[in-house]
N, C-alpha and C positions, 0 to 999 in steps of 0.2 A: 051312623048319622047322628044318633045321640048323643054321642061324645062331641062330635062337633060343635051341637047347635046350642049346649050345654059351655064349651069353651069361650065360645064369646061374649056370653054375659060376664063373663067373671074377667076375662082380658078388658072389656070395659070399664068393668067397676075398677080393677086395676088401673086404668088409663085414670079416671076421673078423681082414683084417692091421688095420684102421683100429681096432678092439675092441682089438687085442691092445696095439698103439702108445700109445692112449690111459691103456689100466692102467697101462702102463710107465711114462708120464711121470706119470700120480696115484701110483703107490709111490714113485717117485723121490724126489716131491715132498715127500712125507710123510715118508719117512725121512732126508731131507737136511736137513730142518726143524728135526725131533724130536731127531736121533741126531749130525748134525753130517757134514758130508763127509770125514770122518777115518774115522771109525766104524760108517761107511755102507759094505756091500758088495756089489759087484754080484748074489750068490748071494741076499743076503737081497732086494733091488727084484727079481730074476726071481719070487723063491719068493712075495711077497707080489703081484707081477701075476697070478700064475697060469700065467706062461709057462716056457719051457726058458731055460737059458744060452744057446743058438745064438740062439733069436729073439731076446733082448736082444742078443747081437753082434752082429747084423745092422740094429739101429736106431742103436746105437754101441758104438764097438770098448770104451772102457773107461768106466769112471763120470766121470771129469773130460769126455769128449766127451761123454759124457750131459747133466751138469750146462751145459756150455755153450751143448749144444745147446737145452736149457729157458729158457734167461737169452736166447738171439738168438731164440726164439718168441717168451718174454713180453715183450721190449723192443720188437720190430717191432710187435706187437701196439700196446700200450701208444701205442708212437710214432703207427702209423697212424687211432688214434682221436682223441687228442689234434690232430693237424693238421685232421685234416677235418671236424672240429667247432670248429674255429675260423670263428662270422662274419665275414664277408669286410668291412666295416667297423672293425671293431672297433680300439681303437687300440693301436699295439702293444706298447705296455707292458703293457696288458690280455690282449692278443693271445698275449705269449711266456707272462705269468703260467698262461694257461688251458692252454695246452702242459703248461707246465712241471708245473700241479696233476694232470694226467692221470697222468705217472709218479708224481710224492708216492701217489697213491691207490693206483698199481698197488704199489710196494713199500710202502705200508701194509699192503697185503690180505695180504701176504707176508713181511712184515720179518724173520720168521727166515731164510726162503729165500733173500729178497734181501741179509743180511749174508753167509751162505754166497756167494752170487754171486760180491760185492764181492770177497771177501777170496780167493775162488779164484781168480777170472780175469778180474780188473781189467787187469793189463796180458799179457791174452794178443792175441795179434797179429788175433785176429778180431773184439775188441770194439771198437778202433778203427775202422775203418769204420762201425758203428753211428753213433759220436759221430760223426764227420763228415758222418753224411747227415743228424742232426737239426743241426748247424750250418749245412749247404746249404739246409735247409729253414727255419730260424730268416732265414738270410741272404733269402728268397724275402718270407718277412713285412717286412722289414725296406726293400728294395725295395715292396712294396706303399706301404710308409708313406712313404716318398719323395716315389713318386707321388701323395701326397695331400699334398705337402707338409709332411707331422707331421714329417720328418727331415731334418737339412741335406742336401743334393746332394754336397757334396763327401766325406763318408762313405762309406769303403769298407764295402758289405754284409755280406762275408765274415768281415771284422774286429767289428766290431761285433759280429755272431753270434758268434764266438769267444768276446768278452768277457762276452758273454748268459748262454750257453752253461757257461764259466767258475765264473760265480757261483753258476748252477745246481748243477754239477757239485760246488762247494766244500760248498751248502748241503745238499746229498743225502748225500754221507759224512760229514759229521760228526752231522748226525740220526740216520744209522742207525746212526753209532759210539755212539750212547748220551749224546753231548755236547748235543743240543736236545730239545726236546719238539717234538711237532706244532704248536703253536700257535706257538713262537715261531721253529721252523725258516719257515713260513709267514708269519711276520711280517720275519725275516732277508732271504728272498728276493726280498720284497717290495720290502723297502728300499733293495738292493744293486739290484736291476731298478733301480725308480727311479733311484739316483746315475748308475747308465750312460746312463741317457737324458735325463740332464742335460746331459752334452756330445754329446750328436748334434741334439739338439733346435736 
């Protein structure tokens, strides 16, 4: 009975840190959006979760590791749905396109948030890693289509993905720089996909 009556306080406080986390990253969200990561301060995302200054230090020391840490959720996210909804036939021009629509969606849903991202911490030294496991992972399809023959043999995987990868990356900043519309960022990408898999084919 001790162990029980002992479990519940702590499933609680569990339940409540999870409450509290959750706020913090919806005001964050909100006010990085709305107000701009300039003019966004950690005083006003505690005041609008509901919580103290200390519990928002203790989820991140300042508002850029906050915002970082919102952009490596939502990309992992993003990423991990995008791959494992890819049909395991599918061919892979098809294959990278259905990837690659998965992020477009996720920074549509978000596009002010997501130019805040970009323009914060594009070259911080933790987003690197991200791109390179969606290139390992681009590189995995890419072997798959080998093995079905869709791709020449002598094609390094890794490199190709790179190039994939690339186009991607080219056609995601400049849409969300305000230079494409959806439809023809989506038509862009497309086309660029294609040309690359004209020489591996």
């Amino acid at each position: 009975m001790a162990v029980k009556s002992g479990a519940r306080p702590r499933g609680l406080r569990e339940r409540n840190k999870n409450a509290k986390l959750a706020r913090i990253r919806r005001a964050a969200r909100e006010l990085f959006a709305r107000k701009g990561f300039e003019r966004t301060t950690t005083r006003e995302i505690a005041r609008r979760a509901g919580v103290g200054a200390g519990t928002l230090f203790l989820y991140a020391r300042d508002k850029r590791t906050l915002l970082l840490r919102l952009f490596k959720e939502d990309l992992e996210k993003a990423t991990e749905e995008g791959f494992a909804s890819v049909p395991p036939r599918l061919a892979l021009g098809e294959a990278v396109l259905h990837v690659f629509a998965s992020h477009f969606d996720h920074f549509g849903r978000t596009r002010e948030l997501s130019r805040v991202f970009l323009k914060e911490v594009l070259f911080d030294e933790q987003v690197a890693p991200l791109a390179l496991d969606d290139v390992r992972r681009i590189a995995g399809l890419v072997e798959r289509a080998q093995g079905r023959g869709e791709i020449r043999s002598d094609v390094a995987p890794f490199i190709a993905a790179t190039n994939l990868f690339s186009v991607y990356y080219f056609t995601v900043l400049t849409w969300l720089g305000g230079f494409l519309t959806d439809e023809s960022a989506h038509s862009l990408l497309r086309d660029l996909v294609e040309l690359q898999l004209r020489a591996l084919r």
